[in-house]
N, C-alpha and C positions, 0 to 999 in steps of 0.2 A: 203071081206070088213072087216075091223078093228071093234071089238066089241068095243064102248063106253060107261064109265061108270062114275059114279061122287064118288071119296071116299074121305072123310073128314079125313084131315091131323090137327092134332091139336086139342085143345090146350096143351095136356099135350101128351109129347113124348118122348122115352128114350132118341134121341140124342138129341132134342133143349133143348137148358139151358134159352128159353123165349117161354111166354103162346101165338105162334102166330101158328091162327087156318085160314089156306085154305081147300077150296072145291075144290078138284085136277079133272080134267075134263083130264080122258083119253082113250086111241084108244092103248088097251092092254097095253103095260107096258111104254107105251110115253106119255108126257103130254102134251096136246093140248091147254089147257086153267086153270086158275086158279084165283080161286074168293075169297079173303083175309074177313075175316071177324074180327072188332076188335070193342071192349069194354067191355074187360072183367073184367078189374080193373080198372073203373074210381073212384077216389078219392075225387074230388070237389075240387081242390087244386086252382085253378083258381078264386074259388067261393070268399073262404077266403081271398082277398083282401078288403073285405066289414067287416071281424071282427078284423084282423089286420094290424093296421098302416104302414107304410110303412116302417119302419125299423125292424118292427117286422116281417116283412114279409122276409126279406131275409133269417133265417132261413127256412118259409116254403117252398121258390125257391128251395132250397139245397136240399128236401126232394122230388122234384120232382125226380130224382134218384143215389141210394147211387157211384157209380161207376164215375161218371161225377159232383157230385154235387157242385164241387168248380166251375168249368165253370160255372153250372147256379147260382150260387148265385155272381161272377162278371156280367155275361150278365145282369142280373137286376139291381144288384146297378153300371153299370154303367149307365144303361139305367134311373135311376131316377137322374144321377147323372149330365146329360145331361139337362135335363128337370129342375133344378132347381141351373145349371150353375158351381157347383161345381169343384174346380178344383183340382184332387189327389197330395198328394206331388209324385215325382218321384220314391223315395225308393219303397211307396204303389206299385205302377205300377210296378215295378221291383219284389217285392214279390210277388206279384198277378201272375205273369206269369211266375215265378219259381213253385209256388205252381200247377198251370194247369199244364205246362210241365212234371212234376211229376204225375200229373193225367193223361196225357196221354200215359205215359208210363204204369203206372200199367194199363189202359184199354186196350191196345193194350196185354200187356202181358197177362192179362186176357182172352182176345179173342183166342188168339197164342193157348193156353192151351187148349180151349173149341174146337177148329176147329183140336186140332191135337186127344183130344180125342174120337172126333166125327169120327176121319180115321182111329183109334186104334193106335196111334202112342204113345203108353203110355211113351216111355220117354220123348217125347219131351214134353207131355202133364206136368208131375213131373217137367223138367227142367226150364220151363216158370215159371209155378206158383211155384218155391223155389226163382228162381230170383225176382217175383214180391213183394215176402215176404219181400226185401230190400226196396223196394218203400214205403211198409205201414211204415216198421220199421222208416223210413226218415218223413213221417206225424205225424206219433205218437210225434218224437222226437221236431217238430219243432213245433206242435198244439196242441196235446197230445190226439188227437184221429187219429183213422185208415182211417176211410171211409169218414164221414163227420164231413169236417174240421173245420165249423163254426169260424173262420178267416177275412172273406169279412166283411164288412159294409159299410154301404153309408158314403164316407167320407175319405176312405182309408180300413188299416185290423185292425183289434184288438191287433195282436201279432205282436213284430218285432222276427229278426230272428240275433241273435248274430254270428260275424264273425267265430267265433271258428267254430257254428252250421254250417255253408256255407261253411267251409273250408273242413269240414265233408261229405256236399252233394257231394261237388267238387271228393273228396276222391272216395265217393261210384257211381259216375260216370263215374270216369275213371276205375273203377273195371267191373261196368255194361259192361262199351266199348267193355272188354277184353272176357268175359261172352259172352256177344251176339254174338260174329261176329262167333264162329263157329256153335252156334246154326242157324244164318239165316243160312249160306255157305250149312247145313246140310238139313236146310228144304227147300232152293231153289237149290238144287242140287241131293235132295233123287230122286231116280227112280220112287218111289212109289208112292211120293207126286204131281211129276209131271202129271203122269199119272190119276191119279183122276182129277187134276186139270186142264188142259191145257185143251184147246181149248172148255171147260166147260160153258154154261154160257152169250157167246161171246155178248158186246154188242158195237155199232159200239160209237164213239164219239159223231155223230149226234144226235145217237138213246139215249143215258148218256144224252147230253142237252136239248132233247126234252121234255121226260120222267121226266126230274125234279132231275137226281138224285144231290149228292152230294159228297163230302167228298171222303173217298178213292173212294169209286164205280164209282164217275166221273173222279176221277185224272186217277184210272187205265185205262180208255177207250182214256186217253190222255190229256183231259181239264187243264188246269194248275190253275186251281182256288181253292184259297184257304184264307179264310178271314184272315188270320194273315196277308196276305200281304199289308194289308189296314191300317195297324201302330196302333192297338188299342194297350192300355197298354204301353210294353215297346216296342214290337215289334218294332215299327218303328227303335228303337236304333241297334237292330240284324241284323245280316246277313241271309238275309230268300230268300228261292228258294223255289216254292212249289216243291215235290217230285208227278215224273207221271210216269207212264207205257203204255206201245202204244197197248196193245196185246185185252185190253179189255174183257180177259177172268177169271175164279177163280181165276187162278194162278196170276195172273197182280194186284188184287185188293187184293192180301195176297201179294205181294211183295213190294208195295206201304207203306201196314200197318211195314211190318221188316224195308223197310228203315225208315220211318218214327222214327220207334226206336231209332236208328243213329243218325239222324237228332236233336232230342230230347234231347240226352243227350249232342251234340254240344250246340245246345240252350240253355242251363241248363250253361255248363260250359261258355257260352259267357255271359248269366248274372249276372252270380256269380261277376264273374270279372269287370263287368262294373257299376254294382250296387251303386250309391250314397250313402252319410251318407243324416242323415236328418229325418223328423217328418216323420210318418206313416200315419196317421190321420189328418183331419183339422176339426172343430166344423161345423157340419149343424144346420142351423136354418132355422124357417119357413117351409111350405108346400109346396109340388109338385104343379106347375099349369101348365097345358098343356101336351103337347105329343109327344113322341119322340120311334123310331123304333133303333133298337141295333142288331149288328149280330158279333157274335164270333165263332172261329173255334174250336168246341167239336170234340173228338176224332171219333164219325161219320162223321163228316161233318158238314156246317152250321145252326147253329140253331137262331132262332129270336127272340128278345123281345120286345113286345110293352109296353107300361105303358102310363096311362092317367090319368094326376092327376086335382084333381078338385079345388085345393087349403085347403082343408083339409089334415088333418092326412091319411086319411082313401082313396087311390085309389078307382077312378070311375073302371078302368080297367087295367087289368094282360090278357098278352094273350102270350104265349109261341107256336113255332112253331119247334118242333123237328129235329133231323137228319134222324128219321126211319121214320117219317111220309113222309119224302120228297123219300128215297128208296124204299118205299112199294112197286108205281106203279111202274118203273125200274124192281124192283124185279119179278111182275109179270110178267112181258114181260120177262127176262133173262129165264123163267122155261119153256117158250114154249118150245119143240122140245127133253127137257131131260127125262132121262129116270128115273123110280120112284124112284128108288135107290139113284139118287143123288142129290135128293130134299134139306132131311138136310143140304147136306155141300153147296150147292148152298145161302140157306137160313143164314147158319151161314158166308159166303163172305159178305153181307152185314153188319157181327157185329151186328143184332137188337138189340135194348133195347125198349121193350114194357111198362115196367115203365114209361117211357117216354114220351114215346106214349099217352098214357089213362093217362092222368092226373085225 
């Protein structure tokens, strides 16, 4: 009979690049069961809806995490922007989802980088992140910060983005195109990669919509759900197919994220092009009253915002519901049956951001 034991994985470890801590439940070197434990960095960030206004407040949406933060700070001031009827000029909506498309690129390259470091693939790990370095250089240029962009506000963005600067992104998109496609060809066609990854993991479609999951970790099991398809922003004007994989194993839910890359910089180059003149901004007046639920498609998966306003400056309630909160359980069920060694990279397939998580 299999000796069992309980050894705590986490929070701090040399391969996860996030503080997410299990109690590994196993029968010698198989994991039978696994008990997630999380709040190690709550911030109160939810709280501070009661000391700043509600416009003040989109900066601190943004800071719920530096990697994603332009998704959350549109998922809120769209979601207030709902609630007190607001209607964006179109260019706004046009910038807004150039700026995420751009975010979702560098998070995915981001991720490419951490999961190939984690396999020891140190070039591919260098090659990602000198490519994602083009995606900051492009924020910087058009916000003049790297990470967060502080751009969004209720009402539209603060910054327009001049042709020249578009004609620019256009430029360093079709360069990304040329970039990526032998990077993925290499990482979905390495021996190596395969083999760690493949048949890893395995979660069925049924068991992805049961489970709650989301975002790639649902599409890879096959689901074709993906909130852009539902026309927020400019979306509606794009040509959008969600991207799915049928295999439902590590390799399916990394190859969903490289096409996805693809995908992305198509998006990027369809709304350059289609992009209106016109105001960025329209003036809000008066306060939020009432309540309204918001869901946008962050480079995890979907995430959700509620806001409830009470006809003051000052939100009754902010209540944000993550992409990693919704993979956790999914996650736990995918580590039954692996074996200990392949816990991190199982773990980094889902992309976590615990930032996120523990508000």
């Amino acid at each position: 009979m299999a000796k069992r034991s309980i050894v705590p994985f986490g929070p701090q470890h040399p391969v996860l690049p996030e503080p997410v801590h299990l109690d590994l439940i196993l029968e010698d070197e198989t994991v039978v069961g696994a008990v997630p434990s999380i709040g190690f960095i709550h911030r109160g960030l939810e709280k501070l809806v009661e000391k700043k206004d509600y416009k003040q407040y989109v900066y601190i949406a943004e800071r719920v995490c530096g990697i994603c933060s332009v998704g959350h700070g549109i998922g809120y001031c769209e979601a207030v922007e709902k609630v007190m009827d607001v209607e964006v000029p179109t260019r706004a909506d046009y910038l807004r989802t150039i700026w995420m498309e751009l975010s979702r690129l560098h998070s995915h390259l981001l991720w490419l980088g951490l999961l190939a470091d984690a396999m020891g693939f140190e070039s591919l790990f260098m090659d990602s992140w000198r490519i994602r370095e083009k995606i900051l250089d492009m924020f910087e240029k058009t916000t003049g910060s790297r990470l967060i962009l502080s751009v969004v506000c209720v009402g539209g963005v603060l910054k327009d983005v001049d042709s020249g600067m578009l004609n620019e992104i256009l430029r360093v998109t079709e360069e990304l195109k040329k970039e990526m496609k032998p990077v993925i060809d290499t990482f979905l066609n390495d021996y190596t990669v395969q083999s760690r990854l493949k048949g890893l993991g395995v979660m069925t479609r049924d068991q992805a919509v049961s489970a709650g999951a989301v975002g790639p970790m649902l599409r890879g099991s096959g689901e074709p759900y993906d909130v852009r398809a539902l026309g927020y922003a400019a979306y509606k004007d794009l040509t959008f197919e969600p991207v799915t994989a049928q295999a439902g194993d590590a390799y399916a839910r990394c190859e969903v994220r490289l096409k996805e890359i693809l995908q992305s910089l198509d998006l990027l180059r369809e709304a350059i092009e289609k992009i209106p003149e016109g105001p960025i901004s329209v003036p809000v007046k008066g306060n939020p009253s009432g309540e309204y639920f918001m869901r946008i498609e962050q480079p995890r998966g979907e995430a959700i915002y509620y806001v409830k306003g009470n006809g003051t400056k000052f939100l009754d309630r902010f209540r944000l519901r993550t992409p990693t909160t919704s993979n956790i359980p999914p996650m736990v069920d995918m580590l039954k049956g692996c074996q200990m060694a392949d816990v991190p990279v199982l773990i980094l397939t889902i992309d976590p951001c615990v930032s996120c998580t523990e508000r």
